[in-house]
C-alpha positions as CSV (number, residue, x, y, z in Angstrom):
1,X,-3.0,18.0,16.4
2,X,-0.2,19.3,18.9
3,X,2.7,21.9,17.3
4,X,6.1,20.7,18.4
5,X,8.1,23.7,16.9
6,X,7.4,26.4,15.0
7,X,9.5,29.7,12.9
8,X,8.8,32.3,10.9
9,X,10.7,32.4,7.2
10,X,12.4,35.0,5.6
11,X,9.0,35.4,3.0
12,X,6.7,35.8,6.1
13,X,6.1,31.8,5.9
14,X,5.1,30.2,9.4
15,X,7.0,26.8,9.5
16,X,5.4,24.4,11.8
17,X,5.9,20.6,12.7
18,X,2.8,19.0,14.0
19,X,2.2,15.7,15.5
20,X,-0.8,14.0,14.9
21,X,-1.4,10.3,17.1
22,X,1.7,8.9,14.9
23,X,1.7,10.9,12.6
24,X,4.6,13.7,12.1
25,X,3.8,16.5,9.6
26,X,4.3,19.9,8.2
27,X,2.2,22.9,7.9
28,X,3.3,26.0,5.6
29,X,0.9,29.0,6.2
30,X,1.3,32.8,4.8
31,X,0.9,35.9,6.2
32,X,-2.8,36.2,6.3
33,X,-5.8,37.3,8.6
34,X,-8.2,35.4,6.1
35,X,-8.6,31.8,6.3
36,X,-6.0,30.3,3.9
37,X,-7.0,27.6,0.7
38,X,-5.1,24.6,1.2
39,X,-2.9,22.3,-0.9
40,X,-1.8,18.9,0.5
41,X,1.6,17.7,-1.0
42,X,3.0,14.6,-1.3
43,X,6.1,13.4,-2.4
44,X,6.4,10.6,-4.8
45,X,6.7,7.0,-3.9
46,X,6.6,7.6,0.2
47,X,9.9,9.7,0.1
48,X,10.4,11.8,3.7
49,X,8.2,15.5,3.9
50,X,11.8,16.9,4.4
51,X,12.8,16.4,0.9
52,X,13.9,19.7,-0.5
53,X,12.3,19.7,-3.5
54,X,8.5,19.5,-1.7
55,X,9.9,22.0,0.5
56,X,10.3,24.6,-1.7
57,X,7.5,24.4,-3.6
58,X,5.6,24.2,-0.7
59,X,7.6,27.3,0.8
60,X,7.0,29.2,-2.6
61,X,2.9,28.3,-2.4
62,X,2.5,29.4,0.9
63,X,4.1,32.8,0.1
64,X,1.8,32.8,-2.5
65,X,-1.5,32.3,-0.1
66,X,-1.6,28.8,0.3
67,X,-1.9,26.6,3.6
68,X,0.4,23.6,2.5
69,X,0.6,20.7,4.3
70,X,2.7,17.2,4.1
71,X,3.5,14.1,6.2
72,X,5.2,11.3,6.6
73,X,1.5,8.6,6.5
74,X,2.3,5.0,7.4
75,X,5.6,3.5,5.8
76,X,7.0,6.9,4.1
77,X,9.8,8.9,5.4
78,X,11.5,7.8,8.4
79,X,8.7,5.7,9.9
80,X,8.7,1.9,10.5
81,X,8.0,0.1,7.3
82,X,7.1,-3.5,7.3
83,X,9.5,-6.4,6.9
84,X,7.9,-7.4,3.3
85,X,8.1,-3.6,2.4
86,X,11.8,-3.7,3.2
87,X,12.2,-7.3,1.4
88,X,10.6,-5.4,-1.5
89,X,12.5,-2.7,-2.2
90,X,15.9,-5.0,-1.6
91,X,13.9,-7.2,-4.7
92,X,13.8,-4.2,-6.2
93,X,17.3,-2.8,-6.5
94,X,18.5,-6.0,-7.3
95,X,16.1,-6.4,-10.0
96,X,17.3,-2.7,-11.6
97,X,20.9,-3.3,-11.1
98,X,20.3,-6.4,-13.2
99,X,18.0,-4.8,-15.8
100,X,15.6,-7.1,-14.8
101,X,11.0,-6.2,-15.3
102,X,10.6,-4.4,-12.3
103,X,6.5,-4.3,-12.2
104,X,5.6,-6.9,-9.6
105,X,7.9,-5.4,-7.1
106,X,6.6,-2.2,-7.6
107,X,2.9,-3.5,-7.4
108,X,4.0,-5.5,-3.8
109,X,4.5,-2.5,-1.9
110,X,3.4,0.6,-3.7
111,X,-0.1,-0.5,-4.1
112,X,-0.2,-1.2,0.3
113,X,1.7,2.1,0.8
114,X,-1.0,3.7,-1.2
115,X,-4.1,1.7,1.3
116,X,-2.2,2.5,4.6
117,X,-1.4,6.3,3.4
118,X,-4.8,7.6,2.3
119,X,-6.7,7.2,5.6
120,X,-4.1,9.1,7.7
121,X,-3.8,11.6,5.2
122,X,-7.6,11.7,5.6
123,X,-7.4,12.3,9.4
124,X,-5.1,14.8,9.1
125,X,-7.0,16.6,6.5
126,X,-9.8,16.6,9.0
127,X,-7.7,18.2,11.6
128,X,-6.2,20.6,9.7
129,X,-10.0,21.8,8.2
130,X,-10.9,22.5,12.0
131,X,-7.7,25.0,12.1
132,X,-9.0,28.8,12.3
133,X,-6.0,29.7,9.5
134,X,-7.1,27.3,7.0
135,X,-10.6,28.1,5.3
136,X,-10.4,25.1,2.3
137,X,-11.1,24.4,-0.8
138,X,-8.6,22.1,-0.9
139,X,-5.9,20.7,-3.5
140,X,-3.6,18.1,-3.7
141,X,-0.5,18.2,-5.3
142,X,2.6,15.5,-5.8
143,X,2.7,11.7,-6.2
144,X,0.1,10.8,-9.0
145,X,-0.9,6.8,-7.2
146,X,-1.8,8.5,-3.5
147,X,-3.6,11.6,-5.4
148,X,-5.9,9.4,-7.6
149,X,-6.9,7.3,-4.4
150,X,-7.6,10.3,-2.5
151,X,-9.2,12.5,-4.8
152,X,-11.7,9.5,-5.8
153,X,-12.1,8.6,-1.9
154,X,-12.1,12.4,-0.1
155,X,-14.5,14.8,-2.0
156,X,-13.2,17.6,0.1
157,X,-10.5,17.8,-2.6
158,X,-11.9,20.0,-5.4
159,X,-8.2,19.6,-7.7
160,X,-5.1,18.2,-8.4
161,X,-2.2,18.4,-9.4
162,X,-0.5,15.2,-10.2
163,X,3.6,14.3,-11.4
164,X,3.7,11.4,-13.5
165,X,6.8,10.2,-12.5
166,X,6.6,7.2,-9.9
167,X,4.9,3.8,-10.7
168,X,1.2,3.7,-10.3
169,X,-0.3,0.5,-9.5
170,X,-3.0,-1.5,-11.5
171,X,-5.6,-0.2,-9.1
172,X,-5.1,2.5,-9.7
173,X,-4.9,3.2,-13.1
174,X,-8.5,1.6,-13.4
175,X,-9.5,3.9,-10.3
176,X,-8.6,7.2,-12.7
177,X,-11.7,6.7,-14.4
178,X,-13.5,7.8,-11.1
179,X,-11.5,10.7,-10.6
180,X,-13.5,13.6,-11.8
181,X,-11.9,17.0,-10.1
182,X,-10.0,19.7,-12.2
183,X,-6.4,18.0,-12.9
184,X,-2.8,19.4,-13.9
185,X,-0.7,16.5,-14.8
186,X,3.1,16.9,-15.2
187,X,5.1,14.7,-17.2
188,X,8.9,14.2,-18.1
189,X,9.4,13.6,-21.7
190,X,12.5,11.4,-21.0
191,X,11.7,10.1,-17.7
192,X,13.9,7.3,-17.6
193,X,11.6,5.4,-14.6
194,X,8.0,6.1,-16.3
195,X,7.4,4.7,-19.7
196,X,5.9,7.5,-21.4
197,X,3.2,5.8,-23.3
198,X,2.0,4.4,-19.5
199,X,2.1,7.9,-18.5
200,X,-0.7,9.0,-21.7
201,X,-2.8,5.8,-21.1
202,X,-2.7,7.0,-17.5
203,X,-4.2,10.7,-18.6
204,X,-6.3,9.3,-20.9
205,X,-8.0,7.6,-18.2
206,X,-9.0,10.5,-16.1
207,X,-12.4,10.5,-16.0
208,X,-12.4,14.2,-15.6
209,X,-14.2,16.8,-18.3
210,X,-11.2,19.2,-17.0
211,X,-7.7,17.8,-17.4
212,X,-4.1,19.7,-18.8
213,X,-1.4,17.4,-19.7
214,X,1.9,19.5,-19.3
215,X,4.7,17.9,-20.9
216,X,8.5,19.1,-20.4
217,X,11.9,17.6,-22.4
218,X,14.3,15.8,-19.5
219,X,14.2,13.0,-17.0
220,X,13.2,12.7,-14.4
221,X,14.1,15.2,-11.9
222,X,14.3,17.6,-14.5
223,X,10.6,19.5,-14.2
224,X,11.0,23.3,-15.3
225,X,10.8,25.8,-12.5
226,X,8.3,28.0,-14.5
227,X,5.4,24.7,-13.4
228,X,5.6,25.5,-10.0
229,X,4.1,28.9,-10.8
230,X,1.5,27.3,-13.5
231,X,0.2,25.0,-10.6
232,X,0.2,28.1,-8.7
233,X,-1.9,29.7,-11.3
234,X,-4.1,26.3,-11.7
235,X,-4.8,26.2,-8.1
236,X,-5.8,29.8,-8.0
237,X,-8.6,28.9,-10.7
238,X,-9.9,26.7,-8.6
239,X,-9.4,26.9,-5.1
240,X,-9.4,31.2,-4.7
């Protein structure tokens, strides 16, 4: 892991950007002399770790003790996706601008995005473990299809915190059955992307003993504030 840049925030937040082989990340840590839990957060559907929303949760956990870290795995953000992922997504504008069933395209390039994105999440989680700042447990927190692959393939993630907006493929849907960690899901009541019935199949399927549904009124963008600081308070149960 080499640092390319680093600053320190207004709330006593080190910012640093990392490289990692190809892989270009962030890493949140507070101001601390103990080793720090850590939360990995992903945006949604391979969106870039710049995007302001992630940041400032992620800015908000560290000053609340958290390590946080996110990056840009294989096809999200700015890096190279592959021709078919780009054919895809064309597919799939068109397909929405014509109010055309939209599941197939989804299922063509989320469900790869998802099998190229968990190993170098995996690697990285490895490199950040051997960091003297970060002490785990470890979280995860953000886009609901990545999370359940992780959290049923890395058991050095104890919880999870999932939003339930973003399409989760076939796979896995069936693979939430294996997913046994403590689990926060978020959900938009009027999410205008997620139907919401998919979105209760999808937590009845958790095979975990220790799951909280939190559901909100609005679309899709519109999750309350006031859950950043329950997630906060979730991940303090279980990874302080």
């Amino acid at each position: 892991m080499h640092f390319i840049s680093e600053r320190r925030l207004d709330d006593g937040v080190l910012e640093r950007e990392f490289t990692l082989g190809e892989i270009p990340g962030t890493l949140w840590t507070p101001e601390s002399v103990a080793p720090a839990p850590l939360i990995l957060m992903a945006h949604n559907n391979g969106l870039p770790k710049a995007e302001p929303r992630l940041v400032a949760r992620a800015r908000l956990s560290a000053a609340s003790g958290y390590a946080v870290a996110t990056i840009d795995a294989a096809g999200c953000g700015d890096r190279p996706r592959s021709v078919a992922d780009e054919q895809a997504r064309a597919d799939l504008r068109r397909a929405m601008r014509a109010g055309e069933p939209v599941d197939e395209i989804f299922e063509s390039f989320i469900g790869p995005l998802v099998e190229k994105a968990v190993p170098e999440w995996r690697t990285t989680l490895d490199a950040l473990l051997a960091l003297p700042e970060i002490g785990g447990p470890v979280g995860y927190a953000g886009w609901t299809a990545l999370g359940i692959r992780l959290v049923v393939a890395e058991p050095r993630v104890t919880a999870a915190g999932f939003f339930a907006g973003g399409y989760v493929p076939r796979a896995q849907r069936e693979e939430a059955r294996q997913a046994t960690v403590p689990l926060l899901f978020l959900l938009q009541w009027d999410d205008e992307g997620n139907p919401r019935q998919r979105a209760l199949d999808l937590f009845d399927a958790f095979g975990t003993k220790e799951k909280t549904l939190h559901a909100n009124l609005g679309g899709h963008t519109g999750t309350p504030w006031f859950e950043r600081e329950d997630g906060d308070r979730f991940f303090g149960r279980h990874l302080k």
